[in-house]
GUBASE-424074 format. One record per residue (C-alpha): residue number from 1; residue in three letters; z, y, x. Coordinates in Angstrom, 2 decimals. Layout:
REM residues N
   resi   resn        c3        c2        c1
    NUM    Ala         Z         Y         X
...
REM end
This chain:
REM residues 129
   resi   resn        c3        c2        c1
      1    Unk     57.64     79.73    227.99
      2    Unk     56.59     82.28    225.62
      3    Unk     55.02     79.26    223.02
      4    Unk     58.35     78.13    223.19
      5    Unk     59.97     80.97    222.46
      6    Unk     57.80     81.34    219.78
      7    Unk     58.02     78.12    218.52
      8    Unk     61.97     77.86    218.59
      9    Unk     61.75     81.59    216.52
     10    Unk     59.37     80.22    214.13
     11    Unk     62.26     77.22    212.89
     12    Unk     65.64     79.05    213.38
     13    Unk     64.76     82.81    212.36
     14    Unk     68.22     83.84    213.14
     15    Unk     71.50     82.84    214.84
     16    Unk     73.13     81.05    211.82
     17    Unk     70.08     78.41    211.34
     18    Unk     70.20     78.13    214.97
     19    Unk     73.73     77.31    215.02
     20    Unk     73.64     73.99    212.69
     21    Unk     70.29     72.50    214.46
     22    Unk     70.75     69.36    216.14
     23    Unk     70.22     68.93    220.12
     24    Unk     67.60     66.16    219.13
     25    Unk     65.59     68.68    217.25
     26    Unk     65.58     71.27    219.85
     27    Unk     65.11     68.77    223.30
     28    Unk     61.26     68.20    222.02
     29    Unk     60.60     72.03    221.81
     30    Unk     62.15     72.92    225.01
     31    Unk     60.50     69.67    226.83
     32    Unk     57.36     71.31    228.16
     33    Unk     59.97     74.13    230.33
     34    Unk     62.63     71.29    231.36
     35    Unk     66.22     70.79    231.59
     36    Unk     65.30     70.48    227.33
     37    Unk     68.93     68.69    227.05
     38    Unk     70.89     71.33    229.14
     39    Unk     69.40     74.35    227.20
     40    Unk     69.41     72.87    224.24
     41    Unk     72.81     73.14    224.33
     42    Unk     73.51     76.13    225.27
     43    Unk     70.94     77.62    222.66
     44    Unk     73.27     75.97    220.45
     45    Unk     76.44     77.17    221.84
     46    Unk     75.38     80.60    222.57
     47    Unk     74.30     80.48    218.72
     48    Unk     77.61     79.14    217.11
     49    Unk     79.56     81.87    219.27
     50    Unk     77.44     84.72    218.11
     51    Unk     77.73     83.65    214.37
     52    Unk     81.49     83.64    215.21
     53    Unk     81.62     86.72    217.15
     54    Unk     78.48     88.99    217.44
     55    Unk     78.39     91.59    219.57
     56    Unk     80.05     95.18    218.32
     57    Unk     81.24     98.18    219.61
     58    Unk     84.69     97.12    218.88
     59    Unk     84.96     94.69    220.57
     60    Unk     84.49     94.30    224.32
     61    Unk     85.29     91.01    226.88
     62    Unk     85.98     90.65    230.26
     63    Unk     83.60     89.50    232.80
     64    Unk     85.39     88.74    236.17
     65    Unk     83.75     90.04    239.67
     66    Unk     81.06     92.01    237.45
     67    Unk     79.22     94.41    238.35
     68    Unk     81.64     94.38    241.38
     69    Unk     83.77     92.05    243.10
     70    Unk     87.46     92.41    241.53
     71    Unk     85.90     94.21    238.56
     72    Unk     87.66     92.45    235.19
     73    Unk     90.91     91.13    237.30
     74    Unk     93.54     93.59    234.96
     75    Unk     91.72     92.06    231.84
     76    Unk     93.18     88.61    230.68
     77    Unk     91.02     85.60    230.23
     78    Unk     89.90     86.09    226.24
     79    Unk     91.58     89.45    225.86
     80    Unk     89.77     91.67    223.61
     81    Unk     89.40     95.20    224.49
     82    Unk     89.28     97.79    221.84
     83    Unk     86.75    100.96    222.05
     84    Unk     89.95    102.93    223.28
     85    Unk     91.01    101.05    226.24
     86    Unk     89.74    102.47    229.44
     87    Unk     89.09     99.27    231.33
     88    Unk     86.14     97.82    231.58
     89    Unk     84.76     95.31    229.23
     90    Unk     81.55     94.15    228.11
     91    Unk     80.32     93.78    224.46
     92    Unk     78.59     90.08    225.05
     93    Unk     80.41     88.61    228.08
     94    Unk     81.95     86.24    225.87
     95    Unk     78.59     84.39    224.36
     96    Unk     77.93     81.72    226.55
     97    Unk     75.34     82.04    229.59
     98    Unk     75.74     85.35    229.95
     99    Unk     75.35     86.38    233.93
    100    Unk     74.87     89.23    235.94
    101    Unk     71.28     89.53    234.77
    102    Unk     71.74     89.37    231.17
    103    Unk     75.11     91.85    231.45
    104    Unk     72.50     94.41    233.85
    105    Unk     69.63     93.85    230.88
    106    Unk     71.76     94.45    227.87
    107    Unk     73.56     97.57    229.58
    108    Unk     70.27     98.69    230.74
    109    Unk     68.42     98.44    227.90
    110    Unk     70.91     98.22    224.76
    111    Unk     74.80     99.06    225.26
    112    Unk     73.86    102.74    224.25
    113    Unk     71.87    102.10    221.30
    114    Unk     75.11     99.16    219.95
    115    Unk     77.80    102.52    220.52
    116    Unk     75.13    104.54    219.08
    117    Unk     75.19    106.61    221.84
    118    Unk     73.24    110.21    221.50
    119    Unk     71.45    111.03    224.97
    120    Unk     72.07    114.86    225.59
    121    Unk     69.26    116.78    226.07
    122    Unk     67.47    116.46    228.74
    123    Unk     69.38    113.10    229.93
    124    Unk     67.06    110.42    230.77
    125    Unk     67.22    106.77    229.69
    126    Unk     69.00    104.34    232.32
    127    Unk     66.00    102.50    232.26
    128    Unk     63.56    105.28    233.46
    129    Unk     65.86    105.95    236.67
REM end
């Protein structure tokens, strides 16, 4: 997968280009992993949302039942929650594709650094726990 990766990097540098290629340009690329016609479309999609939305600290979504069943119910469908309301939202639930894994990864490895979050001292990184 990681040629691929590479490859797809290599012709749409960032989410913009990305966002205007055609699904018949991308199938051939993503061929050799499968399901080229399904992911080639969400490549897209998850592109043109991010070019119309990226991820900030300003803006968080709801993601129903995550991380726990019930979790998101008081937060409309496509309500945006500011960086003073209390209830929990999440900076990318609203680019497409984005499940429980890729919520855990991006709060594991990222939210912090997108709030610009200082660790005290002494606190250890979510990741090392």
């Amino acid at each position: 997968a990681r040629p691929v990766l590479f490859r797809i990097l290599a012709l749409y540098p960032d989410p913009s280009r990305l966002a205007l290629a055609a699904i018949k340009d991308l199938t051939p690329i993503l061929q050799p992993i499968g399901l080229q016609n399904i992911r080639a479309a969400r490549l897209i999609a998850l592109a043109k949302t991010w070019v119309a939305a990226p991820p900030c600290r300003e803006r968080r979504y709801r993601k129903l039942h995550y991380p726990l069943r019930g979790c998101g119910a008081d937060v409309k469908p496509g309500e945006i929650l500011g960086p003073e309301d209390e209830r929990e939202g999440w900076e990318i639930a609203h680019l497409p594709g984005m499940g429980p894994y890729a919520l855990d990864s991006f709060r594991i490895f990222y939210r912090d650094r997108l709030r610009e979050v200082d660790l005290l001292d002494g606190e250890e990184l979510e990741w090392k726990r």
